[in-house]
N, C-alpha and C positions, 0 to 999 in steps of 0.2 A: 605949569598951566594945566596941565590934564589929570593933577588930584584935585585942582579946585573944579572941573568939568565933572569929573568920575562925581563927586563931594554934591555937587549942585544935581546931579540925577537922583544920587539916596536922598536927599534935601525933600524933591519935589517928589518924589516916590512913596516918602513917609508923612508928608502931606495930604495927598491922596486917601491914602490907607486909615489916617486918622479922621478925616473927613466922613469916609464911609462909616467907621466906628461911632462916632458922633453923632451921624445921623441914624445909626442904627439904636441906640442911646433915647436920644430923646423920643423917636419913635413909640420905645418901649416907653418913656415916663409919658406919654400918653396915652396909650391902651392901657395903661393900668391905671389911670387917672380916672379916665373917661370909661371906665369898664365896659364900653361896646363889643369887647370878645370880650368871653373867660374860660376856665380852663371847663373843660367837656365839650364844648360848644361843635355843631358841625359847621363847617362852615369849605364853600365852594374855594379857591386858587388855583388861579390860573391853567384851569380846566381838571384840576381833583378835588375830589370830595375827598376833608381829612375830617379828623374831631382834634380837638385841640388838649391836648396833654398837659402841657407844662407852660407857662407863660413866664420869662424874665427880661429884666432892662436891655437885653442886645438880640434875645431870638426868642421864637416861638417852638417849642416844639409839638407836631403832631403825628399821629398815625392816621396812615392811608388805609383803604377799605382791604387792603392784602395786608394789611397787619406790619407795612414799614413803616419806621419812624422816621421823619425829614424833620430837616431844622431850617426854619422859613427866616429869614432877617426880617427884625419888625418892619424896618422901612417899606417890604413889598408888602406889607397888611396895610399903612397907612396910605400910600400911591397908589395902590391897584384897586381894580375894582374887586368887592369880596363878598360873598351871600353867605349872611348867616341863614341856616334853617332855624 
């Protein structure tokens, strides 16, 4: 009884996980569908100003005005609110 228990948490654990994947996925097939960002672009999240570097199907990446690079999951470009300049 408690491999089928343990069995049924990685079950619902990798469900989850792919779920987010997924949505991170299709997020990407539309920014790059709908080219509303591209890659230079400035644009505001979640209270930093980055430019946008590199765009692919599961993240975004950009650099910050201190010259770090963050990797944004498409999904917070398509849910949040986002200003491009």
């Amino acid at each position: 009884m408690g491999g089928f228990a343990a069995g049924a948490v990685v079950a619902v654990a990798v469900g989850f996980a792919m779920q987010n994947i997924l949505q991170n996925f299709v997020s990407g097939v539309i920014l790059l569908a709908e080219r509303s960002i591209t890659e230079s672009d400035i644009l505001e999240v979640n209270g930093r100003i980055v430019q946008v570097k590199k765009m692919g199907t599961r993240a975004t990446v950009a650099r910050t005005r201190d010259e770090e690079e963050i990797i944004i999951p498409n999904s917070s470009l398509v849910q949040s609110s986002v200003t491009n300049f």
